[in-house]
KESE-600732 format. One record per residue: x, y, z of N, C-alpha, C in turn; residue in three letters. Coordinates in nm, 2 decimals, m for minus. Each point is the difference from the previous one (the first is absolute). Last residue first. Layout:
{n_X=X&n_Y=Y&n_Z=Z&ca_X=X&ca_Y=Y&ca_Z=Z&c_X=X&c_Y=Y&c_Z=Z&aa=ALA}
...
This chain:
{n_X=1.72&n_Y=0.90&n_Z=m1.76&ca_X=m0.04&ca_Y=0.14&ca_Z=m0.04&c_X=0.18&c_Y=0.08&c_Z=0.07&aa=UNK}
{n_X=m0.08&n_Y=m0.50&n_Z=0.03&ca_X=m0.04&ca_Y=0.04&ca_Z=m0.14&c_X=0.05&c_Y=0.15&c_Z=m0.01&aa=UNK}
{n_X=m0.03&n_Y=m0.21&n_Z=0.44&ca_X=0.14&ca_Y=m0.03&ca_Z=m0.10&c_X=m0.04&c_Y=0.06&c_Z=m0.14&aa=UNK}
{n_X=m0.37&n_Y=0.02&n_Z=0.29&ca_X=0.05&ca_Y=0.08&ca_Z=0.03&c_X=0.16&c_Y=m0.01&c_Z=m0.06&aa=UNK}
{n_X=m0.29&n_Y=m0.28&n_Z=m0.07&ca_X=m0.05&ca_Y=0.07&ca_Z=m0.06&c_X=0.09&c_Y=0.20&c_Z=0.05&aa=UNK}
{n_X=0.03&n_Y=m0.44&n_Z=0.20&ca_X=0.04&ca_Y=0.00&ca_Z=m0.12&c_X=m0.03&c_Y=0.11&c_Z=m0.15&aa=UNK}
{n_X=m0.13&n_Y=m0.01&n_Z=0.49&ca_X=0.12&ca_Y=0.02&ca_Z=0.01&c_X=0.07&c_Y=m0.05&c_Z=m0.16&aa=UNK}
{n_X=m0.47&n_Y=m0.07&n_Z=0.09&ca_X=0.06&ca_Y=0.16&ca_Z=0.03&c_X=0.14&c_Y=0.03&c_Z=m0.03&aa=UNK}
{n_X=m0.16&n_Y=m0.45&n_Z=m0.05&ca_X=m0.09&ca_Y=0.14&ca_Z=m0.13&c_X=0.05&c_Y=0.08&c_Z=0.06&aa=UNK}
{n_X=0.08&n_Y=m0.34&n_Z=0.36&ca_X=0.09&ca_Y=0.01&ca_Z=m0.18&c_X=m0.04&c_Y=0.11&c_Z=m0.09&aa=UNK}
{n_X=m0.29&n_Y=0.01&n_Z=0.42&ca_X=0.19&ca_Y=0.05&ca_Z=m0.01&c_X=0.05&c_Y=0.01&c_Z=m0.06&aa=UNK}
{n_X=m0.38&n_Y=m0.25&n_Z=m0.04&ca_X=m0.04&ca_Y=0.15&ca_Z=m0.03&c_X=0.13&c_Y=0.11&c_Z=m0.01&aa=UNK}
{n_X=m0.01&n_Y=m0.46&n_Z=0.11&ca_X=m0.05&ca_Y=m0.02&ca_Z=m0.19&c_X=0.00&c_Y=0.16&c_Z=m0.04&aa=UNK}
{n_X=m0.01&n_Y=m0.13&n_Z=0.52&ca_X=0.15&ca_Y=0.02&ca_Z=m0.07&c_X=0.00&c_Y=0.00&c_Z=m0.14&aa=UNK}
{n_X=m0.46&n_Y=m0.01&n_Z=0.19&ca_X=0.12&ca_Y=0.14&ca_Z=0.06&c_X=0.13&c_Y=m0.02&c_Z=m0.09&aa=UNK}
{n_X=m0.25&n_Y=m0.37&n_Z=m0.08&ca_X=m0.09&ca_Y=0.12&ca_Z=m0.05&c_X=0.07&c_Y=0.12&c_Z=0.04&aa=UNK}
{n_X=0.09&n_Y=m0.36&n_Z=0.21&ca_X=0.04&ca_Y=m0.04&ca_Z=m0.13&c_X=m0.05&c_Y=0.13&c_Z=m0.07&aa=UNK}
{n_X=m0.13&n_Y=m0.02&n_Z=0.43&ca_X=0.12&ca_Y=0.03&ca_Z=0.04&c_X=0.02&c_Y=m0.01&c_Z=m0.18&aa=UNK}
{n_X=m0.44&n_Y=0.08&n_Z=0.02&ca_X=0.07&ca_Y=m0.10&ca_Z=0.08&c_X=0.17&c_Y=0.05&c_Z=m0.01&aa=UNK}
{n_X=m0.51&n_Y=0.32&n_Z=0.01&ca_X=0.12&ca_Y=m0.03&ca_Z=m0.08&c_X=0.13&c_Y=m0.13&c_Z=0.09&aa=UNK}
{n_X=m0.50&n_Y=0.38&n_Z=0.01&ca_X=0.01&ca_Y=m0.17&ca_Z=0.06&c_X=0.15&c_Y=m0.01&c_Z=m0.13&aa=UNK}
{n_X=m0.30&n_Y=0.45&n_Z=0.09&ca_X=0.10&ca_Y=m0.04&ca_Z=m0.09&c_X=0.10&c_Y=m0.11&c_Z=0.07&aa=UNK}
{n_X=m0.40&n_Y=0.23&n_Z=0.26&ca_X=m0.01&ca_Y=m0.01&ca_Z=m0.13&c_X=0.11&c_Y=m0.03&c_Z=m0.12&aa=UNK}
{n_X=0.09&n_Y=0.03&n_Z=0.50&ca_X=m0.09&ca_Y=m0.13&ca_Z=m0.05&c_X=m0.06&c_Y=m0.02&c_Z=m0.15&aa=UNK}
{n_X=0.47&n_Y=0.22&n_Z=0.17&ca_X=m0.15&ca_Y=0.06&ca_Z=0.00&c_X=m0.05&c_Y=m0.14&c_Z=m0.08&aa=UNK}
{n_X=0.36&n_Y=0.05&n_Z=0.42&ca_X=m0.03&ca_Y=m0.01&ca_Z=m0.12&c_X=m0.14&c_Y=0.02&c_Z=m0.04&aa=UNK}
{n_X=0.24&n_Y=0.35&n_Z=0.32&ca_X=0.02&ca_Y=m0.10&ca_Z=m0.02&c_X=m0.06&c_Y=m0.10&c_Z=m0.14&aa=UNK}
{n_X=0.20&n_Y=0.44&n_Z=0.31&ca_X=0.00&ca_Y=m0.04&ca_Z=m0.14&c_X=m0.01&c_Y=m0.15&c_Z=0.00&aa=UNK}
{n_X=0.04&n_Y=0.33&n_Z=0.38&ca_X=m0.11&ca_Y=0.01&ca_Z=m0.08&c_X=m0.01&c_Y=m0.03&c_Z=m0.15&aa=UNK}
{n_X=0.27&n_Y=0.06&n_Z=0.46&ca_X=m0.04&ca_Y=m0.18&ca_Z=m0.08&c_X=m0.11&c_Y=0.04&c_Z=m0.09&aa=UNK}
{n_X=0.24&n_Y=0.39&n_Z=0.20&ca_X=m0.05&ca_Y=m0.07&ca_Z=0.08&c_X=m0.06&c_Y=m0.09&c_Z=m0.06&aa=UNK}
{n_X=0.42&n_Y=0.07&n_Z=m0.08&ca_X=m0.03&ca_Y=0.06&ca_Z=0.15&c_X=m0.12&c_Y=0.02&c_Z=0.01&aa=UNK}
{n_X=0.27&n_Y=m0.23&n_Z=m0.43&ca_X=m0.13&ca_Y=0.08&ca_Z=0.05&c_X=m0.02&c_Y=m0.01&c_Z=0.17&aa=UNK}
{n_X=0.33&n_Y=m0.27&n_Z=m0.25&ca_X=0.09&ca_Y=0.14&ca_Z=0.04&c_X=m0.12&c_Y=0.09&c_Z=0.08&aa=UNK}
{n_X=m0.04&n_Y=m0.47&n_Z=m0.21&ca_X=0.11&ca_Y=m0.05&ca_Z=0.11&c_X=0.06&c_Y=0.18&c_Z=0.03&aa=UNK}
{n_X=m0.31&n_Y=m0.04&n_Z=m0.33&ca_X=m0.10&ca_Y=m0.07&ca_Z=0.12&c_X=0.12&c_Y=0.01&c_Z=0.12&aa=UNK}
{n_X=0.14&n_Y=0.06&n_Z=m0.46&ca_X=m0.10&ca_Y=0.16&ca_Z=0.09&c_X=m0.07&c_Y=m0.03&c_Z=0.09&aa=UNK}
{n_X=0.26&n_Y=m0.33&n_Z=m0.20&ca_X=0.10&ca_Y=0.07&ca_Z=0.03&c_X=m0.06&c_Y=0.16&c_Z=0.06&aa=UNK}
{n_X=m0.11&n_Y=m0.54&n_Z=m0.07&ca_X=m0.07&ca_Y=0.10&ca_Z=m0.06&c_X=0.06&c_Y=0.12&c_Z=0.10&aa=UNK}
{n_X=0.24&n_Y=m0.49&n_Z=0.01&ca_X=m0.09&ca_Y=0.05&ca_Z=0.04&c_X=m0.07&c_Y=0.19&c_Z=m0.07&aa=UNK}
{n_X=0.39&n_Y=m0.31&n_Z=m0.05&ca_X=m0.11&ca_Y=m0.07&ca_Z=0.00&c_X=m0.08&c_Y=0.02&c_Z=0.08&aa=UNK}
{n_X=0.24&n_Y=0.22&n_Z=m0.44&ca_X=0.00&ca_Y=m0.04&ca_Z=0.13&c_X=m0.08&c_Y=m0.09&c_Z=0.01&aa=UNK}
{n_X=0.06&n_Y=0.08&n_Z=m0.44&ca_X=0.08&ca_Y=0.14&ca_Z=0.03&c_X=0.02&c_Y=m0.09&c_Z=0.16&aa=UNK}
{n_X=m0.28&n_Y=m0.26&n_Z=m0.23&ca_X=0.09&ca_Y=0.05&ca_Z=m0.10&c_X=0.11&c_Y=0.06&c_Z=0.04&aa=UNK}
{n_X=m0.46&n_Y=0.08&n_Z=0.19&ca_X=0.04&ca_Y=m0.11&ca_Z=m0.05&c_X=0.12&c_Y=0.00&c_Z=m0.11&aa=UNK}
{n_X=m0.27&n_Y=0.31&n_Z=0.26&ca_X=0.18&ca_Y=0.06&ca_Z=0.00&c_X=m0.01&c_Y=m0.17&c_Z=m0.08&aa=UNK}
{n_X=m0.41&n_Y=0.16&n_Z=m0.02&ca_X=0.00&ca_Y=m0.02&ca_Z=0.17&c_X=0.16&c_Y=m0.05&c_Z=m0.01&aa=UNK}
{n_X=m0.17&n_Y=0.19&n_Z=m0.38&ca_X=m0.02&ca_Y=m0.15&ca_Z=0.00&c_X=0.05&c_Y=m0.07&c_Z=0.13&aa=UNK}
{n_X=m0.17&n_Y=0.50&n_Z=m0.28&ca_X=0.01&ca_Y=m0.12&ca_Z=0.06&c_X=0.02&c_Y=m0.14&c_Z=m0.01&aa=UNK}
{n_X=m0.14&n_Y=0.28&n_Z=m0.35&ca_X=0.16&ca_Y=0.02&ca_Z=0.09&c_X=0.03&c_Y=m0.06&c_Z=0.07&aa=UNK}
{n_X=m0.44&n_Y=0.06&n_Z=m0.17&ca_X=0.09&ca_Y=m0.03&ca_Z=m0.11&c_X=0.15&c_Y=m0.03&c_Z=0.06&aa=UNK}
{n_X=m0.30&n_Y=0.27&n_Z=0.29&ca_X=m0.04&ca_Y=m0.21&ca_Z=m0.02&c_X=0.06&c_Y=m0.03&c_Z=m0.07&aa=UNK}
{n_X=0.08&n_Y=0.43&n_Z=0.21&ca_X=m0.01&ca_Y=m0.04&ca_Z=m0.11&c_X=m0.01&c_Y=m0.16&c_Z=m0.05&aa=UNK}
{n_X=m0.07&n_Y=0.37&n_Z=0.44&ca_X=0.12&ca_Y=m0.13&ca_Z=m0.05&c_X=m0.07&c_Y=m0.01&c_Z=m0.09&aa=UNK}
{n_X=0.00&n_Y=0.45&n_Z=0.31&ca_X=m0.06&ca_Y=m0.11&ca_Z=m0.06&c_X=0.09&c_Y=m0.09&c_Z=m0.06&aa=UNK}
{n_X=m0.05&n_Y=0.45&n_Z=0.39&ca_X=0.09&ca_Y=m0.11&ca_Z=m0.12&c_X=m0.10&c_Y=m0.07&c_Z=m0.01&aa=UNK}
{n_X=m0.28&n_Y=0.44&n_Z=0.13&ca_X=0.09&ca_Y=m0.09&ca_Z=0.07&c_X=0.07&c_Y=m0.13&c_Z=m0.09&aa=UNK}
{n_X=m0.26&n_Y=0.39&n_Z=m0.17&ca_X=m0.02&ca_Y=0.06&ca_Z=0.16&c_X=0.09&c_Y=m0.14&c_Z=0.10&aa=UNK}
{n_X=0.00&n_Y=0.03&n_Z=m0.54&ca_X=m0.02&ca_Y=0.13&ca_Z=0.04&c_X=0.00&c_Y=m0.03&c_Z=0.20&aa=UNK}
{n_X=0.33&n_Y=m0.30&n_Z=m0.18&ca_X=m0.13&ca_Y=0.05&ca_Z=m0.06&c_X=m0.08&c_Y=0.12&c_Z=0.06&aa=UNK}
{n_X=0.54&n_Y=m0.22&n_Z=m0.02&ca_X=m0.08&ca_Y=0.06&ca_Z=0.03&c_X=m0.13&c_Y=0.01&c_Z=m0.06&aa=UNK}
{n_X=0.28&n_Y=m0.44&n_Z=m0.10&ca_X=0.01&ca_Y=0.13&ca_Z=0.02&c_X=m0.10&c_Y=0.08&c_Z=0.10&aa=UNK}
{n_X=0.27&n_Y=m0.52&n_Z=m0.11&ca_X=m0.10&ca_Y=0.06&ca_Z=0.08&c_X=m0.01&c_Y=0.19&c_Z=m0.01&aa=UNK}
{n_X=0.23&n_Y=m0.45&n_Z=m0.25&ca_X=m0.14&ca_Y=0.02&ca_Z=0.00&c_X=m0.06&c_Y=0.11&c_Z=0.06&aa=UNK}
{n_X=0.46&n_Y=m0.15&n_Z=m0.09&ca_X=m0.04&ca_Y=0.15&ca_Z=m0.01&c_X=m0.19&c_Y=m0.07&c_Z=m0.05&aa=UNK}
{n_X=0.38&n_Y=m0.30&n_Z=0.13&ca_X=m0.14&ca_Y=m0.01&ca_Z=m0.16&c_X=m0.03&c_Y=0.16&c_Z=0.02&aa=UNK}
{n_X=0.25&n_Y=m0.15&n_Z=0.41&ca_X=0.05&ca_Y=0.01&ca_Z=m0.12&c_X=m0.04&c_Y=0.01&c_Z=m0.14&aa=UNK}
{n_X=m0.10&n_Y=0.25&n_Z=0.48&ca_X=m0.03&ca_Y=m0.15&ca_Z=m0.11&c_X=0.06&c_Y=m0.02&c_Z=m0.13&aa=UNK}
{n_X=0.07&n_Y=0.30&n_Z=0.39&ca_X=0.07&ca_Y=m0.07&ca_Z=m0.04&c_X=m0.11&c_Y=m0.17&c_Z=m0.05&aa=UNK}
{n_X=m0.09&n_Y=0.49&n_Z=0.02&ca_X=0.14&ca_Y=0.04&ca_Z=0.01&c_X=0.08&c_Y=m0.18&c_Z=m0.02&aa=UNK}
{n_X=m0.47&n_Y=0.16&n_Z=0.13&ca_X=0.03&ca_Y=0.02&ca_Z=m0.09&c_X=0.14&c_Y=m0.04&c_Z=m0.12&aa=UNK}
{n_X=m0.19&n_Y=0.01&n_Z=0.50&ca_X=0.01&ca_Y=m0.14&ca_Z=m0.11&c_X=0.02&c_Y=0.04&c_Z=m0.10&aa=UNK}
{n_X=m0.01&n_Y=0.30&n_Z=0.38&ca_X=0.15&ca_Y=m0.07&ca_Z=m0.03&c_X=m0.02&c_Y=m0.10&c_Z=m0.09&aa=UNK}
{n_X=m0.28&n_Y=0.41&n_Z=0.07&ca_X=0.08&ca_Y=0.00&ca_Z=m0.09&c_X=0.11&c_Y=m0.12&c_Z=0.02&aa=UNK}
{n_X=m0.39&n_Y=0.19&n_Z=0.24&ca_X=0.13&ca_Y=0.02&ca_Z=0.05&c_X=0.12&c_Y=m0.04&c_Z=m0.07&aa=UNK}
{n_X=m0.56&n_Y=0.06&n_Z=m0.01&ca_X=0.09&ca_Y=0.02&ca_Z=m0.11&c_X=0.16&c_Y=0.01&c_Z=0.10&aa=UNK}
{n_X=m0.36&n_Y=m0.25&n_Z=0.16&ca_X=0.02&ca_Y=0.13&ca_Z=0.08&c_X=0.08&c_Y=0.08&c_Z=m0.10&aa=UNK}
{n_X=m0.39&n_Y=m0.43&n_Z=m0.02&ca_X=0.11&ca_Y=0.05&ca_Z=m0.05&c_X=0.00&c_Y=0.15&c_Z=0.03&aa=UNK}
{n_X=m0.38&n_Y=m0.28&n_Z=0.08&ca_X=0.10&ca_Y=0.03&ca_Z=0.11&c_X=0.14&c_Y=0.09&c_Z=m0.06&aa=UNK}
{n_X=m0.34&n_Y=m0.22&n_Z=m0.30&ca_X=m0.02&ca_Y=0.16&ca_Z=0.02&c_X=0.12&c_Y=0.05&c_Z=0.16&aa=UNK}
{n_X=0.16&n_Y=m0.45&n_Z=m0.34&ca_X=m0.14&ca_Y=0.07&ca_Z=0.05&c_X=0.01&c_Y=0.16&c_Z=0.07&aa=UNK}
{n_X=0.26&n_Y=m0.35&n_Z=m0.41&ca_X=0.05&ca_Y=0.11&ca_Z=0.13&c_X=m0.18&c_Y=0.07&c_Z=0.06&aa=UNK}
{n_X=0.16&n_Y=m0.54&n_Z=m0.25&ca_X=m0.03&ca_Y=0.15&ca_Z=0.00&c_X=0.00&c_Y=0.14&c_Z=0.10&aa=UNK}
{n_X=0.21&n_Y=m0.49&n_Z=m0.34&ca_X=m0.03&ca_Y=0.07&ca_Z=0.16&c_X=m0.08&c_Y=0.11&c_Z=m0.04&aa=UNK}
{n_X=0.00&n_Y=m0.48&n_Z=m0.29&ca_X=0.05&ca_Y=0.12&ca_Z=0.01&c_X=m0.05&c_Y=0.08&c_Z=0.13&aa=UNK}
{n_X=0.03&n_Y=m0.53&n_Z=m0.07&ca_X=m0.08&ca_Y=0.12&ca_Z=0.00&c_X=0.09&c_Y=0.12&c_Z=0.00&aa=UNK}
């Protein structure tokens, strides 16, 4: 599943900084993650790298986008190969 950043979010700016997919930007009134991007660090870590910094836990998984570990790391490859491309 891809993460999401709920309304608790204090814009304190430390998740942003280290996902590595640059899933996560500013939106108009609090961060957001980019489902496309996401892939809960699979690939990168082992464990989801804005979960292990958010002071106050407010990113968790979003029920509406159900994704298996195979599906996350399938997602990693496309990113980061696509990231060798450009």
């Amino acid at each position: 599943m891809s993460l999401i950043i709920t309304d608790e979010c204090i814009n304190c700016d430390v998740c942003e900084p280290v996902c590595p997919n640059e899933a996560i930007s500013q939106g108009p009134e609090i961060y957001q993650i980019d489902p496309d991007r996401c892939t809960q660090c699979v690939g990168h870590f082992d464990a989801p790298q804005c979960q292990q910094v958010c002071p106050v836990e407010c990113i968790p998984l979003d029920p509406d986008r159900p994704e298996t570990q195979e599906q996350l790391y399938a997602k990693f490859l496309r990113l980061t190969q696509a990231a060798e491309a450009s």
